[in-house]
N, C-alpha and C positions, 0 to 999 in steps of 0.2 A: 504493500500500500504506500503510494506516497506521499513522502514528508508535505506536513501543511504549514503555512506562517504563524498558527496558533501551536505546532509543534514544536517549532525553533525558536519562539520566543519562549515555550515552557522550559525548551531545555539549556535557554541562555539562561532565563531564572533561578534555574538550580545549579550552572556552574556561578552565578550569581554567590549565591550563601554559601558556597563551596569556599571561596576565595573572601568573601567579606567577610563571613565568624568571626575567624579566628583573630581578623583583628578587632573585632571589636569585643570581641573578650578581651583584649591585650589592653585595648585605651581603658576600658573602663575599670577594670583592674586594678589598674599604675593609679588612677583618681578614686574611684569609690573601696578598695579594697577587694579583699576576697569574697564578701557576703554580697557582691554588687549583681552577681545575678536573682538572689531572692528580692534586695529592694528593687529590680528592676522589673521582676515577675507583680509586682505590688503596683507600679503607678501605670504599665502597659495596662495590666489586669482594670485599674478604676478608668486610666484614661481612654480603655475600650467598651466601657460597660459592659463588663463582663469579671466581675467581681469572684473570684475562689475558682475561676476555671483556669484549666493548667496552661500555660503560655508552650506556641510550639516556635523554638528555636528553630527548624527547620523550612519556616515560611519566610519569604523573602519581604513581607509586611512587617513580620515582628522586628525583625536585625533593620531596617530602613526605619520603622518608625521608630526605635532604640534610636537612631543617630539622629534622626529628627528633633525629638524631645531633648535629646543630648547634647546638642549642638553647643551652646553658651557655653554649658560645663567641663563637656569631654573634648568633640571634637573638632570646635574651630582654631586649636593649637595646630592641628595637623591637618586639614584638609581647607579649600579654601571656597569662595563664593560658586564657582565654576562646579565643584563637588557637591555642595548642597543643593544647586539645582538642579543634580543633574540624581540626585536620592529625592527630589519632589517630582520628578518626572519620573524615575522607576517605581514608583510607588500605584502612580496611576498606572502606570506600563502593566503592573501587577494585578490592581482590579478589574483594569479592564480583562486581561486572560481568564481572572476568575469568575467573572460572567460571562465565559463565552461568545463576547464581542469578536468579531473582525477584524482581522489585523492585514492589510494593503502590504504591498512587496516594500512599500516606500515606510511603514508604519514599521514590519518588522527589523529593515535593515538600521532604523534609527533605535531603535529600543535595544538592538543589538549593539551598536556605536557606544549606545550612552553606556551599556552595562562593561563594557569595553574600556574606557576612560576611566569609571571607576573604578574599576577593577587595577588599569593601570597605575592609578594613584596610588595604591595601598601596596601595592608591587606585590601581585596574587599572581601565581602562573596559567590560572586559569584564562588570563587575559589572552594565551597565545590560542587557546582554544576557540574561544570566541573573534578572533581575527581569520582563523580559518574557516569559520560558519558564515560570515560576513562574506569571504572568496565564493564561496560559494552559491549564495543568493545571488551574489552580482552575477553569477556563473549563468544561474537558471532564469536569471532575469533577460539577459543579454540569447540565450538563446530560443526565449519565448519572441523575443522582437526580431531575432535575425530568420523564424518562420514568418515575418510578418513582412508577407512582400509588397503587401499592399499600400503600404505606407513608403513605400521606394517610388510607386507608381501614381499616387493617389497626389503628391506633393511636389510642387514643381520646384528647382535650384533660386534661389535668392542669386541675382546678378543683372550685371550692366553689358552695353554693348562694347568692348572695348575699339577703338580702332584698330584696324585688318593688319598691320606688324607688329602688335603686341601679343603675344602668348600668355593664357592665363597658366595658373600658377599650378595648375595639377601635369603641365606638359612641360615643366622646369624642374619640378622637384616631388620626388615618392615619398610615402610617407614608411618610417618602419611596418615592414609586417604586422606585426604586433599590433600596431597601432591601425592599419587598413582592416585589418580582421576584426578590429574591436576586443581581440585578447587582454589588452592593455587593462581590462576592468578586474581580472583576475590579479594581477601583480598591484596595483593601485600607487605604483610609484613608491614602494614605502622602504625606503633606506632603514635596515635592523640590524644592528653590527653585535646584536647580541644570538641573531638566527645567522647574521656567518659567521659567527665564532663560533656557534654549533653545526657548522657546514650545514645549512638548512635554507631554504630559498629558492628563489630563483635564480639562474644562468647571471643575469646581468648584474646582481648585489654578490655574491656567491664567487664565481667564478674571473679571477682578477684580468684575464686579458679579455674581456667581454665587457666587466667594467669600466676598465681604461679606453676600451674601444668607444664608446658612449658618454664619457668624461669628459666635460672642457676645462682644460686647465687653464681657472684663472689664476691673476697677477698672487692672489692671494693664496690660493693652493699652492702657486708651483714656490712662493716663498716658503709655504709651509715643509712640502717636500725637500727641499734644498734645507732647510734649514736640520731636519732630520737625518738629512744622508748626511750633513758633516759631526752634526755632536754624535752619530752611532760609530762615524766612523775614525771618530776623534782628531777631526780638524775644527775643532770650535764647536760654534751653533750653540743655541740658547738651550736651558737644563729644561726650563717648564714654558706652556703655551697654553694660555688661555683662551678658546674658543669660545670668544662671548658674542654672540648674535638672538637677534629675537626670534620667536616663534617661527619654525616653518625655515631660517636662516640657510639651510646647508652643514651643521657644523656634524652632524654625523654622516656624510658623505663625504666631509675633508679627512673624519675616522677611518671612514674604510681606504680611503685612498690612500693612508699611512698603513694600515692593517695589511693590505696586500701588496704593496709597495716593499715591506720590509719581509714580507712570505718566503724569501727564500725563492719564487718563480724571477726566470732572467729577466732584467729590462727590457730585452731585446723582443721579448715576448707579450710588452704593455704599451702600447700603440700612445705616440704621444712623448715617450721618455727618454728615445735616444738625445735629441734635440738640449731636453734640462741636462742631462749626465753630461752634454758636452760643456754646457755653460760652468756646470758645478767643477770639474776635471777633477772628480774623486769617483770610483764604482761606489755602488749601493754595499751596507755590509751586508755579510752573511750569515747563519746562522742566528739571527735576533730574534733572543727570548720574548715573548708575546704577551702579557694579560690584559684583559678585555673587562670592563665593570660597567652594566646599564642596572642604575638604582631603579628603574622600574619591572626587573626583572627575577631579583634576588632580592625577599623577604628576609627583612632585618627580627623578625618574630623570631626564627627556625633556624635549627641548624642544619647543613647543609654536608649529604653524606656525598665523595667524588667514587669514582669507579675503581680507585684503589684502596677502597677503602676507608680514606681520610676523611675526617667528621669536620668541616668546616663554619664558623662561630663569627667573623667578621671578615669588615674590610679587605684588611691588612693579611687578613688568612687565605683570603680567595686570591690575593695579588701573589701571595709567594707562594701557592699552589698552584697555579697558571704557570707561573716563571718556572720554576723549577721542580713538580710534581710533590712525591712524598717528601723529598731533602730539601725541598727548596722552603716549604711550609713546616719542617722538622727549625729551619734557622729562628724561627718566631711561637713556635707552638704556646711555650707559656705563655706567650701574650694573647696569642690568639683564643686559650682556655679562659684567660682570666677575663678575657674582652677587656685589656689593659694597652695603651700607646706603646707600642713596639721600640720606638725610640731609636737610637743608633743601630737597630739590626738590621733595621732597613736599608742600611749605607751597607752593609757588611750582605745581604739579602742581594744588593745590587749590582755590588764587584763582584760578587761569585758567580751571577750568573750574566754578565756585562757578554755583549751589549744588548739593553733592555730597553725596551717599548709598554709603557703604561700607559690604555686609553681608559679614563673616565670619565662615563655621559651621565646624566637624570642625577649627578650628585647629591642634589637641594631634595628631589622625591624621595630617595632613599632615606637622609638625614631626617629630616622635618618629621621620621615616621618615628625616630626615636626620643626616649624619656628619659626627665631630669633625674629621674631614682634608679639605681640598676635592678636590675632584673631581666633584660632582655638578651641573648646570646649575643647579639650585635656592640652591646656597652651603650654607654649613656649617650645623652645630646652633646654634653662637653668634651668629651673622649673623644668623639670623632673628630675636634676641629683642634686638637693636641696631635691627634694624628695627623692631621691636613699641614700641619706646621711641619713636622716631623718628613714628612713624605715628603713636602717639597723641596725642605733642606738637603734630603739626603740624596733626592734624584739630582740635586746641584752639587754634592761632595762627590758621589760617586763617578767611578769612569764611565763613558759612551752611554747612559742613560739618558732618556726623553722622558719627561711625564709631559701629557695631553690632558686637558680639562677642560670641558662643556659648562658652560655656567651662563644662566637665561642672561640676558642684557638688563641693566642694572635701571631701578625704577626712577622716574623724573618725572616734577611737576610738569614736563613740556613734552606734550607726545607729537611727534612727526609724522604724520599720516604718511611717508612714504616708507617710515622704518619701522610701521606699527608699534605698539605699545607692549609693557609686561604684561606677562598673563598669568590668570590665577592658575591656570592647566600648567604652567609648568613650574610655578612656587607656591599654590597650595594656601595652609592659612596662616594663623600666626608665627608656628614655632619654622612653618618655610621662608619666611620672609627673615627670621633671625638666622637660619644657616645662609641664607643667600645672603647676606649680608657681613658673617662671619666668615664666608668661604672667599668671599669678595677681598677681605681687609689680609687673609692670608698669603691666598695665592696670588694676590697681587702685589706683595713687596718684591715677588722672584719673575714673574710672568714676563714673557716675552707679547709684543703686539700681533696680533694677526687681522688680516683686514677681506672682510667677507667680501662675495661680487660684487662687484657692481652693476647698475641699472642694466645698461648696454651686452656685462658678461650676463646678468643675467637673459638676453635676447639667445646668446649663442648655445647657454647651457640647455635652454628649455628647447629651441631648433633641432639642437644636435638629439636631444633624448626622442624625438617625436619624429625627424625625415631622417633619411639617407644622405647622405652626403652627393652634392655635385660636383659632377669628375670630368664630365666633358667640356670645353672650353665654350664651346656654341651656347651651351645652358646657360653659362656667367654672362653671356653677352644679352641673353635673353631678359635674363633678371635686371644685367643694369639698364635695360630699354625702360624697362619698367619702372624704375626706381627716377630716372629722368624725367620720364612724361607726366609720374604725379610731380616730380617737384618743377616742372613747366607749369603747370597747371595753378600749384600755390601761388607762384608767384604772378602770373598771368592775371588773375581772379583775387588781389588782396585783400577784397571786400568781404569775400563769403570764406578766409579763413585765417586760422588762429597766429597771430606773426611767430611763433616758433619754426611753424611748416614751413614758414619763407626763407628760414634761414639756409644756407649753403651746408650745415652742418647734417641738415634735416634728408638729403639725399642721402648719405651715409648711413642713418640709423634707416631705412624703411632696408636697403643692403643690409644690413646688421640682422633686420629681423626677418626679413623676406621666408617663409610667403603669408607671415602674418604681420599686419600692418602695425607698426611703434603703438599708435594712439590704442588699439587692445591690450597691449600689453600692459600701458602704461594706466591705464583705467586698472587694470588687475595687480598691478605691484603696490603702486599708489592708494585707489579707495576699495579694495575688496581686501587687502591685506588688515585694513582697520578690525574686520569682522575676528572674533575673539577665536574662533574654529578653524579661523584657512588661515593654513600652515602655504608661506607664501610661495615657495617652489612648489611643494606637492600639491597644493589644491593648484597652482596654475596647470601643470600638467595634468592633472585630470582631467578638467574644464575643455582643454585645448585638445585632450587626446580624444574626447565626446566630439567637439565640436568636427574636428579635421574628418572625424570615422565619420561622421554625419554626412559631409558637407564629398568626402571623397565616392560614397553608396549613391549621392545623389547627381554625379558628373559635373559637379560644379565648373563653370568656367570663368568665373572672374579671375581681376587679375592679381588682385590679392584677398585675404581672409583679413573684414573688414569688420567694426562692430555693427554693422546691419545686416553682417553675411550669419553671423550668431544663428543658430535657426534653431528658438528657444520652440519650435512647433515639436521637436524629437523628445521622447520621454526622458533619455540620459543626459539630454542637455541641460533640461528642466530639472533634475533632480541633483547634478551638479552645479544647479544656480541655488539650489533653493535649501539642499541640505545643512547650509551653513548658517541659515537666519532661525529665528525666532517665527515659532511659530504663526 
């Protein structure tokens, strides 16, 4: 029989309390005590009217309306505005399944999202469960419409007449496979350097010369790289690097480019690299010890058994278990038991197994989950930013070691609509805003600068991941026909438009973006990036990978992809407009 929308959200529901329990045993715990599940059985019990009946733990109503109630007391330490609306939405997500209401592909895919995000919050692994269920719908959704030929035929291409020597833009440049097929809804763009550290993914995150193949190395990557091939290989370069960009930034895509960069696979074989290795005149090292840490991935509640056996307890336990297996976590163990700051073992941790590569992402998620009292395997709030000092110092004493560090972009009275604002999804509530803020004051007495795309690389990066590259020279001549005759046109007609397009600079960028026009992009970098959900790379490629699979099924012939070429009439386009607002 097959699976129904009211089946997949029952069974997101229960990996739902699967993953959320146990933390919220853990908060309420650390605050009300040991006896906090009978008073908690006591005011659910009155504030349900339902007085002496037994409370079931196992409903995804009681554990939501526990953090609900609890909010003031327990949980706005650690979870932040973004969280609790997103526990007043699954709540109804909840009643409604228990009156067997309706749930729309678009109903369940969000209820799935939101259970998703929570989950990722609390760094429950059930969240990687729930990312694969979501693949999936998009899977069944996409082939429900790709039987729908009717809607190929039924709707005519948005477009103009160009004049008879210009070439529209589908007879210049293909779009990836992936992306013509509409596959593209399966991978969803989502850079997880914690699914290839577990060799897990897709070909293009996963696999390094497929990544690099798809990679534009900006000003700021290839500094980053360059900067790593010398401290591993002990011609200099800076000890720690700070990847502080907002939401949606890149900074875990400039991870894996360091991750598989240092793999031990030849340059020669990452499309892209010859070119830097010659600028650097050093090879890449060999042999570089690895560890990987996504604090939305590794629950600070639990401890953590590895497949030799080793029982791991924090931080500092999973870094020197990665580096160097059972010996390498044998260098820190008491610390690691005591959930105590490691201190100088870490410098000694790092010459033994030199030369080392530490990337750490979701820092602030991870912290922010831990308590001022111990009791947790992980150690307290203050431990970990004793470590942070600790770590950073020693990745600076030590030989040919790099530490790497993701840390959301720091909060300001003055937001920039084109660099969007902080968001509570990636620091959560009070006690996240105190670790970002301590992680902040640490790692930045040592941090080297790193400087994310820019507007224009962001043009090449999102091109490059969505066509194929143009190889024939007729094709370049074709494009820049193109890129001419609008900018004749701006300047021809200064009446009907905006004086930037008139400038001489403004030929350039539509070349830069071709064959989708700047003014899209720039609507999407600039005012769609405001929205607190779109992550500004990954929601642009989505949007665009909808848009292009739309616009490619329907023979489009303009001469480029315009905002009125948009064709918000296709259902994937509509729901990648509209997933990211407020209901």
């Amino acid at each position: 029989m097959a699976k129904t929308n009211r089946d997949r959200v029952g069974e997101g529901l229960e990996l739902l309390i699967q993953g959320l329990l146990p933390f919220v045993e853990r908060e309420m715990a650390a605050v009300q005590g040991k006896s906090w599940k009978d008073d908690a059985e006591t005011w659910l019990s009155s504030s349900g009217g339902s007085s002496g009946k037994k409370i079931n733990w196992n409903d995804p109503q009681t554990v939501l309306t526990a953090i609900w109630d609890q909010w003031q007391l327990v949980f706005r330490k650690t979870l932040g505005h973004a969280e609790r609306s997103l526990v007043s939405e699954l709540r109804d997500v909840r009643n409604k399944w228990a009156h067997m209401e309706h749930f729309s592909s678009d109903d369940t895919y969000r209820a799935l999202d939101s259970i998703g995000r929570l989950l990722s919050a609390v760094s429950a692994s059930e969240a990687g469960e729930i990312e694969k269920q979501k693949t999936e719908l998009l899977r069944l959704r996409f082939e429900e419409q790709r039987r729908s030929e009717a809607r190929k035929a039924a709707v005519a291409p948005v477009e103009g007449q160009p004049a008879g020597n210009l070439r529209p833009w589908r007879d210049v440049v293909t779009p990836h496979p992936d992306v013509a097929s509409g596959r593209y809804q399966q991978a969803e763009f989502a850079a997880d350097l914690w699914q290839v550290y577990l060799r897990e993914g897709s070909d293009e995150y996963r696999d390094p010369t497929e990544f690099f193949r798809r990679t534009f190395l900006t000003d700021g990557l290839k500094q980053l790289l360059t900067n790593a091939i010398r401290r591993l290989g002990n011609e200099g370069g800076d000890p720690v690097v700070e990847l502080q960009t907002n939401f949606g930034g890149g900074k875990t895509h400039c991870m894996l480019a360091l991750y598989h960069l240092l793999s031990g696979v030849s340059p020669h074989d990452l499309p892209g690299m010859e070119d830097l290795l010659k600028n650097v005149g050093i090879p890449v090292p060999k042999e570089v010890h690895r560890a990987v840490f996504v604090g939305t991935k590794i629950s600070p509640g639990k401890p953590h058994r590895k497949p030799d056996g080793t029982v791991v307890h924090t931080l500092w336990g999973e870094i020197a278990w990665q580096l160097g297996g059972k010996d390498g976590y044998d260098l820190i163990r008491d610390a690691d038991v005591t959930a105590t700051n490691p201190g100088d073992e870490l410098r000694e941790l790092f010459n033994y197994f030199s030369p080392c590569l530490v990337l750490i992402d979701e820092w602030v998620a991870y912290a922010r989950q831990l308590h001022d009292e111990p009791g947790l395997p992980a150690g307290t709030f203050d431990t970990q930013f004793t470590f942070a000092q600790a770590l950073t110092e020693a990745a600076k004493a030590a030989k040919n070691t790099l530490l790497v560090v993701s840390i959301p972009a720091s909060e300001s009275p003055i937001h920039n609509a084109s660099l969007g604002k902080i968001s509570d999804i990636e620091v959560g509530g009070e006690r996240g805003h105190k670790a970002l803020a301590r992680l902040k004051n640490v790692i930045g007495r040592v941090e080297a600068s790193w400087r994310p795309a820019s507007s224009d690389e962001g043009f090449e990066i999102v091109r490059r991941r969505l066509f194929q590259p143009i190889t024939d020279q007729s094709l370049f001549v074709a494009r820049d026909m193109v890129a001419r005759s609008f900018s004749e046109m701006y300047r021809s007609q200064q009446q009907e438009f905006p004086s930037e397009s008139r400038e001489a600079d403004y030929e350039r960028r539509i070349k830069a973006a071709y064959p989708v026009h700047p003014e899209l992009f720039d609507r999407l970098y600039n005012d769609w990036s405001t929205l607190e959900k779109f992550q500004r790379t990954r929601g642009v490629l989505r949007l665009m990978a909808s848009v292009i699979n739309s616009l490619w099924e329907r023979q489009d012939n303009s001469l480029l992809i315009m905002p009125a070429n948009v064709p918000i009439d296709d259902p994937r386009v509509q729901f990648e407009l509209t997933r990211y607002m407020e209901d």
